[in-house]
N, C-alpha and C positions, 0 to 999 in steps of 0.2 A: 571630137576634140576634147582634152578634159580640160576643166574649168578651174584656172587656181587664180581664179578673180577677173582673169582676164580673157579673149578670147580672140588668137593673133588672125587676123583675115589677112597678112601679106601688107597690102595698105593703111589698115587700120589697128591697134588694139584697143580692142573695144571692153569699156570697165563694165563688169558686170558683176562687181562688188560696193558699185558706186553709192545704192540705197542703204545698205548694212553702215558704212560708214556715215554719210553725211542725210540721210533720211529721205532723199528722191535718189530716181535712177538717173544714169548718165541721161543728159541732152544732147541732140549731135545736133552740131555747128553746120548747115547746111552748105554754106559757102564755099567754092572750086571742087564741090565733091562731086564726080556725075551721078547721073539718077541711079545706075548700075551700083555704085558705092552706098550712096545714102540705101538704099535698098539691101542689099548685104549687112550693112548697119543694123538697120531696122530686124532685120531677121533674128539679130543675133539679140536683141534688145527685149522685142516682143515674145519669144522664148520663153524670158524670165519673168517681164513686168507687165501688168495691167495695161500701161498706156504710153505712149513714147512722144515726144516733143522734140521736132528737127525746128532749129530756129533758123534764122537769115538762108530759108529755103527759096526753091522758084518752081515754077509751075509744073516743068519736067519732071523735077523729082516727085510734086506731090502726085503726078499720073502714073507715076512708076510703084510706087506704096500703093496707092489708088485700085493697081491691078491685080495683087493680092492682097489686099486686106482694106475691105470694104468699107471698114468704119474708119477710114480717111478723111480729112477734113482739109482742105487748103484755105487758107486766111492770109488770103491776096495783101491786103495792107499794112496787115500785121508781115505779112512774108514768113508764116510761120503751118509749120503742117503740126495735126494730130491724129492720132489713130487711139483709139478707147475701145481694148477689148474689154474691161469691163470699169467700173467707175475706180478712182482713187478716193477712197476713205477721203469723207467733207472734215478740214480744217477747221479749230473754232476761230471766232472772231469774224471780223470782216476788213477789206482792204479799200480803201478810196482812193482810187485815181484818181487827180486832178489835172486838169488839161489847161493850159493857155489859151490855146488858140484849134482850130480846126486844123491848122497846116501843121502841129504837133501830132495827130491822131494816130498817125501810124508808128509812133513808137510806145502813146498809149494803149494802141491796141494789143503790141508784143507783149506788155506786161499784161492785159488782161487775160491775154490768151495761156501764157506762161501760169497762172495762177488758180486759173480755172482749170486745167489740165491734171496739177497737181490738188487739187480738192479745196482753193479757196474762192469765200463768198465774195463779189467784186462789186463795188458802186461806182460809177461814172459819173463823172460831174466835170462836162467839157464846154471852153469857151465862158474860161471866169477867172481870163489875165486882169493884170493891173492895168491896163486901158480903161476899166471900166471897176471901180473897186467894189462898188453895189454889187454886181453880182457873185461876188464872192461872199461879202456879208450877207447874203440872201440866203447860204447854205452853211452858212457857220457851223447852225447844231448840227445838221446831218454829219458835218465833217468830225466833230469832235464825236460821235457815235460810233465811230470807226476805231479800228484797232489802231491802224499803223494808215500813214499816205503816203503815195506815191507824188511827187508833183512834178511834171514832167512839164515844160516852156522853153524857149527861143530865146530872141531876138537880145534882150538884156539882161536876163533869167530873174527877173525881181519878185517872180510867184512865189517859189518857198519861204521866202524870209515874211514876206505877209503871213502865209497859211501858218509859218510857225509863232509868229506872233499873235495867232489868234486862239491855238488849240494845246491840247494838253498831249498830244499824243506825238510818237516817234513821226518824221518828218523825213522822209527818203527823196534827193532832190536828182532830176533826171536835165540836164540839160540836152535838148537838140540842136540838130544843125539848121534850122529854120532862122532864116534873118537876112539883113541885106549885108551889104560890102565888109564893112567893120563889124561883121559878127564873128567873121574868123571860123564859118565853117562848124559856128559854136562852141568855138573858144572864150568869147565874151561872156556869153550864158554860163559857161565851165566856172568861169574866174568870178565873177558874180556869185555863185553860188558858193562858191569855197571859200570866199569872203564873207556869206551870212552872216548878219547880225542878229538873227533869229537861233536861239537855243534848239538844242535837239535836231539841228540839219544835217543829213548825213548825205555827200554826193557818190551818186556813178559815174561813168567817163560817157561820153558825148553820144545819144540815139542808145544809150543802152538801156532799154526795157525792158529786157531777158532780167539783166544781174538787178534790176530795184526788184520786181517781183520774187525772183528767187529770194533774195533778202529778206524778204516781208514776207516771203513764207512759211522763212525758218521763225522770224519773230512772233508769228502765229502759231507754229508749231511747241512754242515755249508755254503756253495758255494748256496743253494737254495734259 
């Protein structure tokens, strides 16, 4: 089939002009696609790029990838597959995730998987909500060592506007759907956060892990 950026599978067109433009290649969106689909996907992907990133996948699909092409990776909690036929050029800087709570971890994971796929260096630093505000100031420096943070939390989302009020760097706020009744599914944490009083907050929409990472990868890619 020839290639004028795109490549029409019937179901899918699949951009394969996606890196030339915005500097990674397409990510396929895992979700309603069957394993036969995301596969076909994949095919058309791995072709052209180094390494492929299916996000919001499930376990079907990563057995189906799995089957040709060995250097599969499933990331159950993150819900995200990778395949690395050979490395993606390392990113300068580095990127700090931030976690609230354990019960945020799977959308921290998406971003670190997203990030590390495409060649960034990642530090985790989970389980340093404002329940306990010592253990945040326990990692201050490490934090402000960082390029850019991710800050991913729940329940009332009042992590980033701390972490921005303490560091000098770009401040990416993730809200989850982790919380009881009046959280709204993560609505709370959303509105919280888009109300910061902390400088330099920037939000995603509700469990997205994908889009903070991708974001702070481009802002890494700005240091090259």
């Amino acid at each position: 089939m020839p290639d004028q950026g795109f490549i029409d599978l019937g179901f899918a067109r699949v951009d394969t002009d996606r890196r030339r433009r915005c500097g990674f290649p397409e990510v396929v969106f895992g979700h309603g696609k069957t394993p036969a689909e995301a596969l076909a996907i994949a095919r058309v992907l791995l072709e052209r790029e180094p390494v492929l990133l299916v996000s919001r996948a499930n376990s079907a699909q990563a057995e189906a990838l799995a089957a040709e092409f060995p250097s599969t990776r499933w990331h159950e909690r993150a819900r995200c597959i990778t395949v690395e036929r050979a490395p993606w050029p390392k990113l300068p800087g580095s990127v700090g995730i931030v976690c609230a709570g354990t019960s945020d971890l799977h959308v921290a994971d998406e971003a670190a998987v997203t990030l590390e796929i495409f060649g960034g260096s990642v530090q985790r630093f989970t389980d340093i909500g404002v329940a306990g505000l010592h253990r945040l100031l326990a990692v201050r420096d490490a934090l402000e060592a960082c390029t850019v943070l991710i800050v991913v939390a729940g329940m009332e989302g009042a992590l980033p506007s701390a972490v921005a009020g303490l560091v000098s760097k770009p401040v990416i706020a993730v809200p989850t759907s982790v919380g009881y009744g009046a959280s709204f599914g993560g609505v709370a944490a959303l509105l919280g956060m888009l109300n910061s009083c902390g400088s330099g907050v920037t939000v995603v929409n509700i469990d997205n892990g994908f889009g903070a990472a991708y974001a702070a990868a481009q802002i890494l890619r700005l240091q090259s």
